[in-house]
PyMOL Python script that loads the backbone (N, CA, C, O; Angstrom):
from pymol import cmd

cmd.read_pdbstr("""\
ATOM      1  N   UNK A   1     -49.448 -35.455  67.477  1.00  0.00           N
ATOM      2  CA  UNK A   1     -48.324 -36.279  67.063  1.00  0.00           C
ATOM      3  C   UNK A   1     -48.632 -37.727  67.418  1.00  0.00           C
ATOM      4  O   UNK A   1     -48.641 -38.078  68.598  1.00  0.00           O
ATOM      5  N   UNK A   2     -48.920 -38.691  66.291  1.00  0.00           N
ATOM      6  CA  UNK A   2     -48.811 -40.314  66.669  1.00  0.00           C
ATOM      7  C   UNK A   2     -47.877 -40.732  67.851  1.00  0.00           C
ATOM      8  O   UNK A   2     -46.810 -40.224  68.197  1.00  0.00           O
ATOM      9  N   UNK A   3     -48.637 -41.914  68.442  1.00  0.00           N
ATOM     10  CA  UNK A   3     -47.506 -42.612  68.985  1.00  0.00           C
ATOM     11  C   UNK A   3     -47.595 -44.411  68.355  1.00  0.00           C
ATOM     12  O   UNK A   3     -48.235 -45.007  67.489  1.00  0.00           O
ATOM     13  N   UNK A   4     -46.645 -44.723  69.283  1.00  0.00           N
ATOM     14  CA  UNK A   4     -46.531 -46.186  68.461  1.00  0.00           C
ATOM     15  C   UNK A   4     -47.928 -47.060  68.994  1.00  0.00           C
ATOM     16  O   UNK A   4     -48.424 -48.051  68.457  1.00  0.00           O
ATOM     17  N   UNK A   5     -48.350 -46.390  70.150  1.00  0.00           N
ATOM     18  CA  UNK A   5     -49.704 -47.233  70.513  1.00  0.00           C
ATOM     19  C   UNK A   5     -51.027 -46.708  69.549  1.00  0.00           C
ATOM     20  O   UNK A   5     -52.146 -47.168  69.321  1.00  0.00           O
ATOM     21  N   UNK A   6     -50.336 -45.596  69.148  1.00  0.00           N
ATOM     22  CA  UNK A   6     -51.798 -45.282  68.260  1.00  0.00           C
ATOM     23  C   UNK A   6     -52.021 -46.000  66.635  1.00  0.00           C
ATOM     24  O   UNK A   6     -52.824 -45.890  65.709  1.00  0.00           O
ATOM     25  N   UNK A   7     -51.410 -46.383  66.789  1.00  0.00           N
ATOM     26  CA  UNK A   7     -51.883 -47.827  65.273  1.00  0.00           C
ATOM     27  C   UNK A   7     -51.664 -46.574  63.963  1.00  0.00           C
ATOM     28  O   UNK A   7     -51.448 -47.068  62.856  1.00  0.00           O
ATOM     29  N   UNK A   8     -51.703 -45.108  64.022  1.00  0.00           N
ATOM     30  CA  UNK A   8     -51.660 -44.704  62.800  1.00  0.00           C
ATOM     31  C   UNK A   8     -50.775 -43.216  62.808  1.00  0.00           C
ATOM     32  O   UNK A   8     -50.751 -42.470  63.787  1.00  0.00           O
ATOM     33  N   UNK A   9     -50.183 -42.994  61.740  1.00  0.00           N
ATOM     34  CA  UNK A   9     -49.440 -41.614  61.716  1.00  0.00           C
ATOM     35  C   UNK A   9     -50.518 -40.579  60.828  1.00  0.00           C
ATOM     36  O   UNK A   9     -51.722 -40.832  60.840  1.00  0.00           O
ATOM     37  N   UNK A  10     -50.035 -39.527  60.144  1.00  0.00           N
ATOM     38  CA  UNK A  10     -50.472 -38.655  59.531  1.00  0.00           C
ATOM     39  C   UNK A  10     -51.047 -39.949  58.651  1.00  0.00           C
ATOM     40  O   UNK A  10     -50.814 -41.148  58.498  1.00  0.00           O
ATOM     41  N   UNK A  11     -52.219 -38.608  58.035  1.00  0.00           N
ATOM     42  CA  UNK A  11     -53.223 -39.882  56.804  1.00  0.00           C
ATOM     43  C   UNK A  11     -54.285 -40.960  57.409  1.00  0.00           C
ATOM     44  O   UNK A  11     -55.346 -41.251  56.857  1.00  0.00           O
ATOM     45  N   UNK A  12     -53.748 -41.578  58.816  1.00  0.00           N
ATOM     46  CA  UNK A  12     -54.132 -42.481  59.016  1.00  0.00           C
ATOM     47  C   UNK A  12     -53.807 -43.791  58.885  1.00  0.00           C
ATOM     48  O   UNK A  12     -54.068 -44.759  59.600  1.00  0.00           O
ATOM     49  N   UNK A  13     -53.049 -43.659  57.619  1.00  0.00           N
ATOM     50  CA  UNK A  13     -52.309 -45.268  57.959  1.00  0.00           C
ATOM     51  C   UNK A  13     -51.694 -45.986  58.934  1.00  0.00           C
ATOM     52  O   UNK A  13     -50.932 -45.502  59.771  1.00  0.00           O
ATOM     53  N   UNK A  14     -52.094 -47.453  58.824  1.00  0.00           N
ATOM     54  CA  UNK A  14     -51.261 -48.048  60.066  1.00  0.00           C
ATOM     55  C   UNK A  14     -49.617 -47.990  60.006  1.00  0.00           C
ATOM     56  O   UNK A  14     -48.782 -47.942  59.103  1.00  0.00           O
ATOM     57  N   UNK A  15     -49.603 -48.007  60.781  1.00  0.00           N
ATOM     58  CA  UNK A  15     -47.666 -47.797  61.387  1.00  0.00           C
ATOM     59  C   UNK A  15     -47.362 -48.861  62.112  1.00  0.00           C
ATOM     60  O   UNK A  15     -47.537 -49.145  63.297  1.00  0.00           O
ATOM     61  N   UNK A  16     -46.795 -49.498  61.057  1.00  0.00           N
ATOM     62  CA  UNK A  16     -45.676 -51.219  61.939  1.00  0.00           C
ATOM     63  C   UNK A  16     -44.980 -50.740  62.786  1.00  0.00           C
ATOM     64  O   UNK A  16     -45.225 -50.960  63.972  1.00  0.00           O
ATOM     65  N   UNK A  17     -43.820 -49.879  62.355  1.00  0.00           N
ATOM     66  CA  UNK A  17     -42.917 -50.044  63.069  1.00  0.00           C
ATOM     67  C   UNK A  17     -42.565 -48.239  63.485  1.00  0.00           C
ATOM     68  O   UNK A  17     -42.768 -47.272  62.751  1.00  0.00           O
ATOM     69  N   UNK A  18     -41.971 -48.242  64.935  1.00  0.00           N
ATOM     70  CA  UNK A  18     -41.964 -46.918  65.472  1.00  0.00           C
ATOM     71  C   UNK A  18     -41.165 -45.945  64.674  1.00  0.00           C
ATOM     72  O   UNK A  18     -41.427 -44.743  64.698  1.00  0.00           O
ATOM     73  N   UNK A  19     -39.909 -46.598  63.761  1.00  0.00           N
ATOM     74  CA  UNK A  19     -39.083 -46.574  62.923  1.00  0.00           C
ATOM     75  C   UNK A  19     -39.567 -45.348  61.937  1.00  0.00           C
ATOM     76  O   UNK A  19     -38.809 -44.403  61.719  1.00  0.00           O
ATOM     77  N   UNK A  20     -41.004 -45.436  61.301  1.00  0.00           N
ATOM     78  CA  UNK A  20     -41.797 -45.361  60.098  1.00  0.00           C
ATOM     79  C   UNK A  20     -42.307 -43.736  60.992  1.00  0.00           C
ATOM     80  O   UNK A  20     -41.974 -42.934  60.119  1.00  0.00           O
ATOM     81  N   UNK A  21     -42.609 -43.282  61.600  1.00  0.00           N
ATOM     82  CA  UNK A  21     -43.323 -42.510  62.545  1.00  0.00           C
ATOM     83  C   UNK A  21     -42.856 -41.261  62.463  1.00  0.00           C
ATOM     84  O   UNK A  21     -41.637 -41.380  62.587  1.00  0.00           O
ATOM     85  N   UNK A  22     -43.069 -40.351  62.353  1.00  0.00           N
ATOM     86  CA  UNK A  22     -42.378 -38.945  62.212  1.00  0.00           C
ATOM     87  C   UNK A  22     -41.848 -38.708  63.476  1.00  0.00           C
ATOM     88  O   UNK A  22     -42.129 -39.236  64.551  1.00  0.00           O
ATOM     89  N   UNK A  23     -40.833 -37.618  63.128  1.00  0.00           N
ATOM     90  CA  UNK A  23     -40.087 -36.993  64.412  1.00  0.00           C
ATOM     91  C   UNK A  23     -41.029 -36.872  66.015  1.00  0.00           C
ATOM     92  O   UNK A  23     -42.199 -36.502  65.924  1.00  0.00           O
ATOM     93  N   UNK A  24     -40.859 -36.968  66.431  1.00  0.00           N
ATOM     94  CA  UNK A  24     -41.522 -36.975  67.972  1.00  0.00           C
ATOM     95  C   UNK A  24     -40.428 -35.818  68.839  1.00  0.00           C
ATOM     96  O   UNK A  24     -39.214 -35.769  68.643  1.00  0.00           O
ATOM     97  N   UNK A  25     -41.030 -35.128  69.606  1.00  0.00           N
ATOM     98  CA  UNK A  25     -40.002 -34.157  70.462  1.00  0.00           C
ATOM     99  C   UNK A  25     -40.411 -34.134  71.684  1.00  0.00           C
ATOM    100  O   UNK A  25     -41.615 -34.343  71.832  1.00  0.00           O
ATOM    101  N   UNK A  26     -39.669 -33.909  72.787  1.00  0.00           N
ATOM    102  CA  UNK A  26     -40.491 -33.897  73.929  1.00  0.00           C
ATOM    103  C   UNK A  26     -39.807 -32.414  75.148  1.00  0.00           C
ATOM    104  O   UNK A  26     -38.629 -32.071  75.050  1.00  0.00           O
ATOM    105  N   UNK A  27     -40.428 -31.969  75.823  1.00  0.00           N
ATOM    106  CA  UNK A  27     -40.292 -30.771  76.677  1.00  0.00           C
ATOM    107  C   UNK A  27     -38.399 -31.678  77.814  1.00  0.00           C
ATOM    108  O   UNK A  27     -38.127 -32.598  78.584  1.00  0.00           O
ATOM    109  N   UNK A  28     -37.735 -30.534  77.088  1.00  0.00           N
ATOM    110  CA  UNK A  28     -36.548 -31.421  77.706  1.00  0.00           C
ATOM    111  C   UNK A  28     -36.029 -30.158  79.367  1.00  0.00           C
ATOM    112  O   UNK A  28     -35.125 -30.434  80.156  1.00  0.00           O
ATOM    113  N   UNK A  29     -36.899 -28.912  79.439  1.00  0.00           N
ATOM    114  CA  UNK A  29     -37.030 -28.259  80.478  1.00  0.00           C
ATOM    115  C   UNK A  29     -35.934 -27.728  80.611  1.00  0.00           C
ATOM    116  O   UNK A  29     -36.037 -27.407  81.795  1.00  0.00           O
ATOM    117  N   UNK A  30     -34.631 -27.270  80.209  1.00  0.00           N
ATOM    118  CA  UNK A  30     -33.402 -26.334  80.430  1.00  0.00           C
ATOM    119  C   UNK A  30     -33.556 -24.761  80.436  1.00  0.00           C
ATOM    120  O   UNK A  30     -32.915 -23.891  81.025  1.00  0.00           O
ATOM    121  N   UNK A  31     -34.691 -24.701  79.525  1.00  0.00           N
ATOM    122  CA  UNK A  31     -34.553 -23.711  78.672  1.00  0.00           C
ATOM    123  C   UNK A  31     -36.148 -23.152  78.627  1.00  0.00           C
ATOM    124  O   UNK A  31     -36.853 -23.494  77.679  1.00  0.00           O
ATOM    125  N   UNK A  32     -36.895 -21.945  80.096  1.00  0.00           N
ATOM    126  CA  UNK A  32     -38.377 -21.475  79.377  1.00  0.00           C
ATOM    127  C   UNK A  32     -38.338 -20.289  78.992  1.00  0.00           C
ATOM    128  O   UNK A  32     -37.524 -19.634  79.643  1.00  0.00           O
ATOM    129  N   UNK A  33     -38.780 -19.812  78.338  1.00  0.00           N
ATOM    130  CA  UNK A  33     -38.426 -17.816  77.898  1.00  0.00           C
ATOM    131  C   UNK A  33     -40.304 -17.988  77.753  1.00  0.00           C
ATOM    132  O   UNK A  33     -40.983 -18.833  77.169  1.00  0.00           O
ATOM    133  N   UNK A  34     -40.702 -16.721  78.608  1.00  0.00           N
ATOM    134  CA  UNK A  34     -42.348 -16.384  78.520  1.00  0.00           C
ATOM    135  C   UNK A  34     -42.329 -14.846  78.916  1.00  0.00           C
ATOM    136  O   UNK A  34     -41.225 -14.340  79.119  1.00  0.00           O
ATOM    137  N   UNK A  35     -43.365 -14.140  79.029  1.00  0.00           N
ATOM    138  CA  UNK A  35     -43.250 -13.472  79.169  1.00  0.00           C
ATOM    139  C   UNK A  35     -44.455 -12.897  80.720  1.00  0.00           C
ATOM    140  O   UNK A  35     -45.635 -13.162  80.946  1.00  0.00           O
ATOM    141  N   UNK A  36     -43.521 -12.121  81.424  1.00  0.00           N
ATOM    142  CA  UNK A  36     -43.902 -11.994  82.424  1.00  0.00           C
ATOM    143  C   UNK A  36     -45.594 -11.944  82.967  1.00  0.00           C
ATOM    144  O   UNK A  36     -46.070 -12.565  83.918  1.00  0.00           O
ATOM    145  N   UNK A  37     -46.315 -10.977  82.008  1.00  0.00           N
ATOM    146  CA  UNK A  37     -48.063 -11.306  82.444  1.00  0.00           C
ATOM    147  C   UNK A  37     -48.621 -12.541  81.908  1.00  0.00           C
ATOM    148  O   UNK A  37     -49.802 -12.853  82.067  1.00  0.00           O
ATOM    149  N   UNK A  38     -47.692 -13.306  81.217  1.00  0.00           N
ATOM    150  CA  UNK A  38     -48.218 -14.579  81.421  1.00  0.00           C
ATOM    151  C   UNK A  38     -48.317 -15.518  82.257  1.00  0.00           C
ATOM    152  O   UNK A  38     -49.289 -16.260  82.400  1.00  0.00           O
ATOM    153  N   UNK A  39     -46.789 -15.534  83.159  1.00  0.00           N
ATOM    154  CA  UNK A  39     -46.499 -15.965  84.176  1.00  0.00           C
ATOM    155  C   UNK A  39     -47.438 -15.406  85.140  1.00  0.00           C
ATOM    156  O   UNK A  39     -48.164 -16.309  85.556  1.00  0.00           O
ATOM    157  N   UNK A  40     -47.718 -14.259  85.668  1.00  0.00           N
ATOM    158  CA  UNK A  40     -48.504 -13.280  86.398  1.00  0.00           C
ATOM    159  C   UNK A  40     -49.883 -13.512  86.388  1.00  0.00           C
ATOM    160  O   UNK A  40     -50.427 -13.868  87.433  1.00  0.00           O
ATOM    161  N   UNK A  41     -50.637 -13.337  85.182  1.00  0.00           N
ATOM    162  CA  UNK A  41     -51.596 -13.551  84.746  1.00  0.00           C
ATOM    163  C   UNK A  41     -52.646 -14.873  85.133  1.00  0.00           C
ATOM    164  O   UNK A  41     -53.582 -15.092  85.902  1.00  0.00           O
ATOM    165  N   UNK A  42     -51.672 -15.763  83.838  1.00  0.00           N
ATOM    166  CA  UNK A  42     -52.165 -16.681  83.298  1.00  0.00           C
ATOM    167  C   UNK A  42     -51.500 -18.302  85.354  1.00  0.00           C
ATOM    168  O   UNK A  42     -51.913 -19.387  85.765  1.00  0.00           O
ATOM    169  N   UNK A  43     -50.405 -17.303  85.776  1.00  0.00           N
ATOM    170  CA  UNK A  43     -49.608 -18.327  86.549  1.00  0.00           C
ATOM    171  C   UNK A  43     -49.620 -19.203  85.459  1.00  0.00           C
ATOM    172  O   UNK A  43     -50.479 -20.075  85.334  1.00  0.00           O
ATOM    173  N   UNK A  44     -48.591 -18.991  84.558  1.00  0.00           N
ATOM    174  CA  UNK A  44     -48.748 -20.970  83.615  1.00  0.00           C
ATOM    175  C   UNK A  44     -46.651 -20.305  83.167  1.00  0.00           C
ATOM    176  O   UNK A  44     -46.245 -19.182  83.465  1.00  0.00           O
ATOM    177  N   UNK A  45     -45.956 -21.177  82.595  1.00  0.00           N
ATOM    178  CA  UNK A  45     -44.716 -20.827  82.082  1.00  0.00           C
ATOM    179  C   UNK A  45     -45.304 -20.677  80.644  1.00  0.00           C
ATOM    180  O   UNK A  45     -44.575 -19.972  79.946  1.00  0.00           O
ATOM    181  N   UNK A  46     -46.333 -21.106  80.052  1.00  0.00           N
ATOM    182  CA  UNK A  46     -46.621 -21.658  78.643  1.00  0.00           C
ATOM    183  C   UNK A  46     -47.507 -20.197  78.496  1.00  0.00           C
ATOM    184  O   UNK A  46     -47.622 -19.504  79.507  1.00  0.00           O
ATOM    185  N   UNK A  47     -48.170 -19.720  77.129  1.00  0.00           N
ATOM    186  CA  UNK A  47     -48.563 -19.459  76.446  1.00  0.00           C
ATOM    187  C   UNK A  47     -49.111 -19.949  75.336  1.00  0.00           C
ATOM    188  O   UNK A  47     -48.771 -21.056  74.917  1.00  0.00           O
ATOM    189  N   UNK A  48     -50.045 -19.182  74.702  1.00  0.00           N
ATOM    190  CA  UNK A  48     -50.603 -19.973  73.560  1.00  0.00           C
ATOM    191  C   UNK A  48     -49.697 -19.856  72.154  1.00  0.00           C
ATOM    192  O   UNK A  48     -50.212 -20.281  71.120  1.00  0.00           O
ATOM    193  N   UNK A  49     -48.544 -19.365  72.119  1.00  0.00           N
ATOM    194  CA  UNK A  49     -47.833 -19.420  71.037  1.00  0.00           C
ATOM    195  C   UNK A  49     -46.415 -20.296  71.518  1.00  0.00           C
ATOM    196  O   UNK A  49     -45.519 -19.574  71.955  1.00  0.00           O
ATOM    197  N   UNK A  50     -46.114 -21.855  71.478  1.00  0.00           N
ATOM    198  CA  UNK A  50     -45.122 -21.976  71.817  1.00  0.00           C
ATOM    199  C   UNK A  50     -44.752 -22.578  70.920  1.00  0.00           C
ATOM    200  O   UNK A  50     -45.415 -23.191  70.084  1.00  0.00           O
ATOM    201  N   UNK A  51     -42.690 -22.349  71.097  1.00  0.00           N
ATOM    202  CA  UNK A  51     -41.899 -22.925  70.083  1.00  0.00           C
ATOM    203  C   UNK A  51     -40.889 -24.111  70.706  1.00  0.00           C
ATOM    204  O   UNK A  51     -40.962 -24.515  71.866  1.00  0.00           O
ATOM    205  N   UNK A  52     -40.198 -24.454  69.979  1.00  0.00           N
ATOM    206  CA  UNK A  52     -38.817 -25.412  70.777  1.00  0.00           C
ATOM    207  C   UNK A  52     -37.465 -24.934  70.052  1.00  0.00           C
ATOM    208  O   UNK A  52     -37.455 -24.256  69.024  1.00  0.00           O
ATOM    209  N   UNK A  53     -36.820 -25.190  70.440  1.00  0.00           N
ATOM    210  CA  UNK A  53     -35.274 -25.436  70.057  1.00  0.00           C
ATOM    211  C   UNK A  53     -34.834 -26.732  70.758  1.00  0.00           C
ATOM    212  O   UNK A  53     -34.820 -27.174  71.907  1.00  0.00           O
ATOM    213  N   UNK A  54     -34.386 -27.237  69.197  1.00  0.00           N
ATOM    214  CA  UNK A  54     -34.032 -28.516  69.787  1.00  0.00           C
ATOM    215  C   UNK A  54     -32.304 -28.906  70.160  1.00  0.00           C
ATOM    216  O   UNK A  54     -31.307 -28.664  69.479  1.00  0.00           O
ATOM    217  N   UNK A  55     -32.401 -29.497  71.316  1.00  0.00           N
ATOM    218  CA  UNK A  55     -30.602 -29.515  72.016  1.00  0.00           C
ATOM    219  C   UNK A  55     -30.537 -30.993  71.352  1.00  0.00           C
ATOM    220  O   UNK A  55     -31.475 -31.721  71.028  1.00  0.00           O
ATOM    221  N   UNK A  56     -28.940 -31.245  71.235  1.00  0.00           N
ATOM    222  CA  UNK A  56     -28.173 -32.170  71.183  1.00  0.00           C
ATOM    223  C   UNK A  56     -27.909 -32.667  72.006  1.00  0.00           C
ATOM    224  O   UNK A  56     -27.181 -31.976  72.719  1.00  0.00           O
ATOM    225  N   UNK A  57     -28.178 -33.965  72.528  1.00  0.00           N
ATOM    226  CA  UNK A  57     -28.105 -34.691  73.152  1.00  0.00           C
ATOM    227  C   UNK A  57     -27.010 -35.093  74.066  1.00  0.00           C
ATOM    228  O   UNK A  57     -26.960 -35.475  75.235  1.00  0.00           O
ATOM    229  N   UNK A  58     -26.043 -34.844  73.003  1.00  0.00           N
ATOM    230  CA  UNK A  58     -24.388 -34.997  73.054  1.00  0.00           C
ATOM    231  C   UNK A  58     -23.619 -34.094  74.377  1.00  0.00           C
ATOM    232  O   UNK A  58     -22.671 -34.493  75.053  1.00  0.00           O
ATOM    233  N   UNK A  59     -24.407 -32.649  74.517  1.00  0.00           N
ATOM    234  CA  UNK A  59     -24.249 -31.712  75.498  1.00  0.00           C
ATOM    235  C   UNK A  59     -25.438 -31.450  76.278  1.00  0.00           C
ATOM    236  O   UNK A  59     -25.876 -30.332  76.553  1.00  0.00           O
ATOM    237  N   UNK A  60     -25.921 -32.552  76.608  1.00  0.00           N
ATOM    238  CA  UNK A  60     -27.123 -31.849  77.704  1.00  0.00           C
ATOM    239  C   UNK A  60     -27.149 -33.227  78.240  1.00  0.00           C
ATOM    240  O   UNK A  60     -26.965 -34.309  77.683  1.00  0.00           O
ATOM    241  N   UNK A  61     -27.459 -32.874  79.616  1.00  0.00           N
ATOM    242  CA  UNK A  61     -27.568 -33.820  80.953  1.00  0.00           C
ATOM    243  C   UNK A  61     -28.509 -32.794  81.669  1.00  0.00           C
ATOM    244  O   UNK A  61     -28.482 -31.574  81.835  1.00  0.00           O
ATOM    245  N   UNK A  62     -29.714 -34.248  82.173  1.00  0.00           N
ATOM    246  CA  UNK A  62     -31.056 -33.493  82.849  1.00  0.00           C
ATOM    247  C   UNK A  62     -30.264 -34.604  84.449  1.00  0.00           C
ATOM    248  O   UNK A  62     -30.081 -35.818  84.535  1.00  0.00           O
ATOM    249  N   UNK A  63     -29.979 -33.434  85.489  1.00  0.00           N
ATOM    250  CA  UNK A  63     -29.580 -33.365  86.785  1.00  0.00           C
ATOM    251  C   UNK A  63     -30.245 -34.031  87.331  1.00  0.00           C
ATOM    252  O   UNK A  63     -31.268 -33.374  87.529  1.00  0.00           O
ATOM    253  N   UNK A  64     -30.396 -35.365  87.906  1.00  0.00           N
ATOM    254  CA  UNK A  64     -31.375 -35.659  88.692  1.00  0.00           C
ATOM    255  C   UNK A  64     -30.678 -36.265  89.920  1.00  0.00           C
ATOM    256  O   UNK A  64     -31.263 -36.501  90.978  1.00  0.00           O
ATOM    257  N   UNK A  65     -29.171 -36.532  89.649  1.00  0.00           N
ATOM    258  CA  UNK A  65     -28.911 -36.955  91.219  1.00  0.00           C
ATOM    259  C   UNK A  65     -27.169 -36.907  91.081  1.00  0.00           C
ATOM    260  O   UNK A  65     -26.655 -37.024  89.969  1.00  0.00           O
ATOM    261  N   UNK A  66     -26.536 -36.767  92.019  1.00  0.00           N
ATOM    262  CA  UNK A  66     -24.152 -36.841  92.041  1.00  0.00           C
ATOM    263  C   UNK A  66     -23.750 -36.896  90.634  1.00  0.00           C
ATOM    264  O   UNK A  66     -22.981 -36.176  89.998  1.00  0.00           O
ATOM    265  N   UNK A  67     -24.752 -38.360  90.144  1.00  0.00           N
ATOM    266  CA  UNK A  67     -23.736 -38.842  89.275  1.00  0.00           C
ATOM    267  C   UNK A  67     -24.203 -38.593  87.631  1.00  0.00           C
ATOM    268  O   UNK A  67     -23.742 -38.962  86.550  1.00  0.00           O
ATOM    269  N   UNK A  68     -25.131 -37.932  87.972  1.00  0.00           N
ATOM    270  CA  UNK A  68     -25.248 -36.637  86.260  1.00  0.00           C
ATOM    271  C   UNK A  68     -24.770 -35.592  87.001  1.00  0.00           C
ATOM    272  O   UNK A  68     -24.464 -34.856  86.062  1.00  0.00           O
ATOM    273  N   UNK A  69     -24.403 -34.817  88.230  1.00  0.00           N
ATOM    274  CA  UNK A  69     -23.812 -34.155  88.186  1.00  0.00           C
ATOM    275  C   UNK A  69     -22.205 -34.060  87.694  1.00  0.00           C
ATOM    276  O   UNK A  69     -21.743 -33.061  87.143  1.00  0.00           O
ATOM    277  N   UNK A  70     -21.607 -35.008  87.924  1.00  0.00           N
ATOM    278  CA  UNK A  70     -20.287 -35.259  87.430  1.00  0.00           C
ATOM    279  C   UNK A  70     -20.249 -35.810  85.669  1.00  0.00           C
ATOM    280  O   UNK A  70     -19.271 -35.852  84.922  1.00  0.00           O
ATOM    281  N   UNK A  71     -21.038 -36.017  85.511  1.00  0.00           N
ATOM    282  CA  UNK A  71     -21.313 -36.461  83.697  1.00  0.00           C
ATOM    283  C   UNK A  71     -21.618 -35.265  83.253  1.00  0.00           C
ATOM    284  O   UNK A  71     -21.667 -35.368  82.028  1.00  0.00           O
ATOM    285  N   UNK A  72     -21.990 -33.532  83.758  1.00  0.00           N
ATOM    286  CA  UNK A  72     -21.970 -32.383  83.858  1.00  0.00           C
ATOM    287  C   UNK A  72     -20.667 -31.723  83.903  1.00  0.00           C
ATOM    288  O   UNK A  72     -20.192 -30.983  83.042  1.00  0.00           O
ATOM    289  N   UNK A  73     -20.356 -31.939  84.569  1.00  0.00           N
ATOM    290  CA  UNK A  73     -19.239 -31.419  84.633  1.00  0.00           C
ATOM    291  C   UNK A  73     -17.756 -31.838  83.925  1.00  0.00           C
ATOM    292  O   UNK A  73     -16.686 -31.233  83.851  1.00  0.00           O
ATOM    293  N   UNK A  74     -18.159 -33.025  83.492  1.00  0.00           N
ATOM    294  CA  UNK A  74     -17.197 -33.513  82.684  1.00  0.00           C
ATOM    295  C   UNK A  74     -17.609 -33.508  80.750  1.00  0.00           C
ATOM    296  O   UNK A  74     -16.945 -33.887  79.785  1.00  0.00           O
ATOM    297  N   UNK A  75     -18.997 -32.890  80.863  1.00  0.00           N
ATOM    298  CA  UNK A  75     -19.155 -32.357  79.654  1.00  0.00           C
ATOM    299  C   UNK A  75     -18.290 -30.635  79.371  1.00  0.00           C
ATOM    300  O   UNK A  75     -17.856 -30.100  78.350  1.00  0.00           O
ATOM    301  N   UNK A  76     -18.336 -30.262  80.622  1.00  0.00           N
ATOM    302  CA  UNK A  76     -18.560 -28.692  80.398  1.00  0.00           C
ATOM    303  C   UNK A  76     -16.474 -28.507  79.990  1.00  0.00           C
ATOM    304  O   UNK A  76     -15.855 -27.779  79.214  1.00  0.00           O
ATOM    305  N   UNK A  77     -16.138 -29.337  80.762  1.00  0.00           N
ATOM    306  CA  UNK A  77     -14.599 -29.650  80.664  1.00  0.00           C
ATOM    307  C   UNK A  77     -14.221 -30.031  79.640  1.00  0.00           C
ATOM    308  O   UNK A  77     -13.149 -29.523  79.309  1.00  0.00           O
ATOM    309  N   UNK A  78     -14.769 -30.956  78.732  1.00  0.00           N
ATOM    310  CA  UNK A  78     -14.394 -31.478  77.839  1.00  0.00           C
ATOM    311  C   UNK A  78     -14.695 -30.357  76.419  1.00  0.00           C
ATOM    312  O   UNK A  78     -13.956 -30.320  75.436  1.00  0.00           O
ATOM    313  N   UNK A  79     -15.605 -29.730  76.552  1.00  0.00           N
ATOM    314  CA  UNK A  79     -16.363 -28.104  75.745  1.00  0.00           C
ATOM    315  C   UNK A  79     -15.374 -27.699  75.652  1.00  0.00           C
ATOM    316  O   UNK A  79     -14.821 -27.749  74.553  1.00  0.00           O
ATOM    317  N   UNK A  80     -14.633 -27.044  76.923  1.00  0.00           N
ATOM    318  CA  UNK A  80     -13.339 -26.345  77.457  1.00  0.00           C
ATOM    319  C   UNK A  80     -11.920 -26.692  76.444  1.00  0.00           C
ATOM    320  O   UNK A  80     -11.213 -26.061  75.657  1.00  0.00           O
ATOM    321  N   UNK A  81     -11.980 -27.836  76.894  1.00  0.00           N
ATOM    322  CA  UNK A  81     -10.883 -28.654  76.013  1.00  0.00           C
ATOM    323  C   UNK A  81     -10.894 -28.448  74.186  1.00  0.00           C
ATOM    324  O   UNK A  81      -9.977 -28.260  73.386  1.00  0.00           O
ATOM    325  N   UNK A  82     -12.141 -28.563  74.047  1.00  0.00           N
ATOM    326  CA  UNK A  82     -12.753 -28.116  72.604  1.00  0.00           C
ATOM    327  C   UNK A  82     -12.159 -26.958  72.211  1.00  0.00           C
ATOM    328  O   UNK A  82     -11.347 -26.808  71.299  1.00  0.00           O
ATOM    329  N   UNK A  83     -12.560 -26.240  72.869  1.00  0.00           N
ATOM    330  CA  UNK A  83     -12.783 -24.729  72.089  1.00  0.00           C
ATOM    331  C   UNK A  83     -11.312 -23.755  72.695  1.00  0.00           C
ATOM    332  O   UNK A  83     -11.341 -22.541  72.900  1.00  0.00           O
ATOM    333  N   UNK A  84      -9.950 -24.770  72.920  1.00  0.00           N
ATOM    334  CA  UNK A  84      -9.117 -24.461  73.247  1.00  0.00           C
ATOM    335  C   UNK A  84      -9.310 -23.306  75.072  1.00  0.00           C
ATOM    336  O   UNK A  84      -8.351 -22.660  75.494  1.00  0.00           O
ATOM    337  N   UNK A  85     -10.069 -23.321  75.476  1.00  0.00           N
ATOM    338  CA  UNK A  85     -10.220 -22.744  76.828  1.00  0.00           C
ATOM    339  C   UNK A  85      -9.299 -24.236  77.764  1.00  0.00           C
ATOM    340  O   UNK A  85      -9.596 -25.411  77.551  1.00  0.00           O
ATOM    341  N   UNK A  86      -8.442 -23.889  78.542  1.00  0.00           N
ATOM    342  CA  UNK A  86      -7.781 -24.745  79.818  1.00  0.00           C
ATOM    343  C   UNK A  86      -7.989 -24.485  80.622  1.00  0.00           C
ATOM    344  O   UNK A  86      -7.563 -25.248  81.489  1.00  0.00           O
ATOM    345  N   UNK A  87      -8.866 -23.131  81.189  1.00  0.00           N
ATOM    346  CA  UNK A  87      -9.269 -22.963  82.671  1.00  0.00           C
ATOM    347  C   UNK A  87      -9.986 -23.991  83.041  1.00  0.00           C
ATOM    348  O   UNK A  87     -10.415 -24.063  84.192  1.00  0.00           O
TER     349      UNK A  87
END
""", "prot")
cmd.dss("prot")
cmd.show_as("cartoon", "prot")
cmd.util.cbc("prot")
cmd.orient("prot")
């Protein structure tokens, strides 16, 4: 997958602008499903067949310290509120 430092996308053409660049995805870590003698085996989470599912942005917060914890929890509340749940 190009990046914007690499001067070119698919084909090879140059790429002005990051804009122009195909989708880019990156390992957002919530979510590994493998299967156990790989883990065992290989010790790796990965395999040689991997896929993604991609999350919305809108509902996912990566935890790194209080105050994504509370931007967490005020997603999961607001879900609640959504989908008519008030507990």
């Amino acid at each position: 997958m190009p990046t914007v430092g690499s001067a070119s996308a698919r084909g090879g053409e140059p790429v002005a602008r990051r804009q122009d660049l195909p989708p880019a995805y990156h390992r957002e870590g919530s979510v590994y499903v493998t299967r156990r003698d790989i883990l065992m085996e290989d010790q790796s989470l990965y395999g040689t067949r991997l896929g993604g599912y991609e999350v919305d942005p809108t509902w996912s917060v990566n935890i790194d310290g209080p105050e994504d914890w509370e931007r967490a929890e005020a997603l999961v509340r607001a879900k609640a509120l959504l989908s008519g749940n008030r507990n």
